[in-house]
N, C-alpha and C positions, 0 to 999 in steps of 0.2 A: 600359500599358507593363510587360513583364516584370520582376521584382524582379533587380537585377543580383547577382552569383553573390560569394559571399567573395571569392572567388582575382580576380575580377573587378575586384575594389574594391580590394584590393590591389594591383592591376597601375596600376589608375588614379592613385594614391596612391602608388607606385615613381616611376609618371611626373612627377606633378607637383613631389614631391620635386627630384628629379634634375635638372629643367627651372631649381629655383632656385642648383641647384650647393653641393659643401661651403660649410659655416658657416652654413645657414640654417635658423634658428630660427622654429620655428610651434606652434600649438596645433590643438585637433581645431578650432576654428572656421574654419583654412584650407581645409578639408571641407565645410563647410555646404553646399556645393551639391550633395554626393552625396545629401541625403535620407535616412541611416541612421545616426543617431547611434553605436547601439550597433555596428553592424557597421563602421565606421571606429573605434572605439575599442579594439577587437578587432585588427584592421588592425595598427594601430600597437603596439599590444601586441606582436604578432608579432615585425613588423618590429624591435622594440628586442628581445626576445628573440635574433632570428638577427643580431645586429648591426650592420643595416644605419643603424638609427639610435640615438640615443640619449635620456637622460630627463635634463633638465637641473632640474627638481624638477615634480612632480607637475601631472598637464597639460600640459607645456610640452616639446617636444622638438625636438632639432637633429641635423642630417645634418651630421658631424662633418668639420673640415678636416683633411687629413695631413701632418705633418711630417716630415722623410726620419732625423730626428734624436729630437724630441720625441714623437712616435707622434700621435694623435689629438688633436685640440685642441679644447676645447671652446668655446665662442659666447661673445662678449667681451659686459660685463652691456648695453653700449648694445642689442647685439641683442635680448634675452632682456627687456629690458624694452618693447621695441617690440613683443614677441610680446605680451606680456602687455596692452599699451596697445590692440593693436588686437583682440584677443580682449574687453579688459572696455568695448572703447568711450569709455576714460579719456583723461586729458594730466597729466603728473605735471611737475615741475622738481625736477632736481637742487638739494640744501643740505648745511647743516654741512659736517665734514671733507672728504665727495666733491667737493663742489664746490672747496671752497680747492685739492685737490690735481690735479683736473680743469683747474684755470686756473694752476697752477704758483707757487701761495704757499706750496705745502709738498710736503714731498718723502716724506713718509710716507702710504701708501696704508690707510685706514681699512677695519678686517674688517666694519663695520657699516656700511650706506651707508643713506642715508634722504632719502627722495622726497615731497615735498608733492606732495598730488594732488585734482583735484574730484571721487575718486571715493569709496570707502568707506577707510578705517582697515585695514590688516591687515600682517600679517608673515609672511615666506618665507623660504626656505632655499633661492641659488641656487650650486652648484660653492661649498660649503663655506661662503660670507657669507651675511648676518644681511642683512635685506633690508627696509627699514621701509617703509609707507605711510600716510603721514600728512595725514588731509583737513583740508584749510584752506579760506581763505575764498576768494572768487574777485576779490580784491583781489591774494590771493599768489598768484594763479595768474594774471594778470593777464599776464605775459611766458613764460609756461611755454613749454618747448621752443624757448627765443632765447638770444642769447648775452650779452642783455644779462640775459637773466634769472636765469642762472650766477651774472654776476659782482655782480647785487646780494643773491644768496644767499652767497656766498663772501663780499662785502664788512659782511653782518650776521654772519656766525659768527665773523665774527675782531674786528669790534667797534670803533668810534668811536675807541678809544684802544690800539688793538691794532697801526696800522702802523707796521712798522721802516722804516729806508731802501730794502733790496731790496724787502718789498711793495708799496711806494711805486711805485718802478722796475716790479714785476711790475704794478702797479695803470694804471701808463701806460700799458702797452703794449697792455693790455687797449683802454682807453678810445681809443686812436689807429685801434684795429681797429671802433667802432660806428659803424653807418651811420646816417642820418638816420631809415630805418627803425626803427631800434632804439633810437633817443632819442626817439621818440615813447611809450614805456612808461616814460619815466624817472620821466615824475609820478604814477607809482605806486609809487615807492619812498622811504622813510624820506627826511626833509629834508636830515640829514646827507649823504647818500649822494648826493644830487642834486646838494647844493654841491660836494663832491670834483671829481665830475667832470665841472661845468661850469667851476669851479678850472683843473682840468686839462687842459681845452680849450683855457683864456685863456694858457698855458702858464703860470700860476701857480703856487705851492706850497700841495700842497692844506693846510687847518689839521689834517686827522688824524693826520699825522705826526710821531709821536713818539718822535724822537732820544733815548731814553733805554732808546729797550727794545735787549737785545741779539740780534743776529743769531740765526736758529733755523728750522730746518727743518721742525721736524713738524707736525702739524697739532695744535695747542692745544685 
């Protein structure tokens, strides 16, 4: 079979881009099937030269959405780590700060976000944030990518003796929204955390709640 031609491979690599419409973020491995590493690497080189696309941090690139006010937008981090999840083959879970303010216990959005994952340890720079990955056990990875997996990452970073009244309220509203699917990983999470919100199933008051801290937005 003929070697297909640069311009060739660009055109195929225009198309498939464009097939997934602005804001879609990919690596060279959404290429694997052309057979030319270096010559899709080239490709895209190009292409973020003449600005059709752009570099959202090394290897990782997004066909940019437009705004009629804000210009160019670049790829929100859930994309950009999806790129990255299915390029290295990983499953990470949100923690710390991103998660509390991902589940709305705090109103302050963290410049360093950090992802437990079962894949290797490392650190990146994506649209200006500090981007951690951090390998755990497969205990903590145990509900990766669920929503209950969030909120037992957000309910460990703020801490046994950490809930106000609003978190409490923010912690309901949570736990009203798990489906039966998603309590099936709860005995994977810390015992406190288990009693809360089976507590708050029974429409109890859970015992974490500690009436003494005052009201506070950011993430701690």
């Amino acid at each position: 079979m003929p070697r297909k031609s640069s311009q060739s491979i660009i055109n195929i690599i225009k198309k498939r881009i464009y097939s997934h419409g602005r804001g879609w973020c990919f690596t060279l491995s959404n290429f694997i099937d052309l057979k030319n590493h270096e010559a899709v690497k080239k490709a895209l080189q190009r292409l973020v030269k003449s600005g059709v696309i752009h570099r959202a941090s090394r290897g990782i690139y997004y066909y940019p959405e437009v705004h009629k006010i804000l210009g160019l937008i670049p790829p929100s981090l859930e994309k950009t780590i999806k790129a990255i999840c299915d390029r290295d083959q990983i499953k990470v879970q949100e923690t710390g700060a991103y998660a509390t303010n991902a589940l709305g216990f705090c109103t302050q959005v963290p410049a360093k976000v950090v992802y437990l994952t079962n894949g290797p340890s490392k650190k990146i720079k994506v649209s200006n944030r500090d981007i951690t990955f951090r390998k755990t056990s497969a205990k903590n990875m145990a509900n990766a990518g669920t929503y209950l997996g969030v909120l037992i990452q957000a309910m460990k970073f703020i801490g046994k003796d950490g809930f106000s009244k609003r978190k409490i309220h923010v912690l309901k509203s949570h736990v009203n929204k798990l489906t039966e699917k998603d309590l099936k990983g709860l005995k994977f999470a810390p015992a406190w955390i288990q009693e809360a919100i089976i507590e708050i199933q029974k429409g109890k008051r859970p015992k974490i709640q500690n009436d003494d801290i005052l009201e506070e937005g950011n993430c701690n």
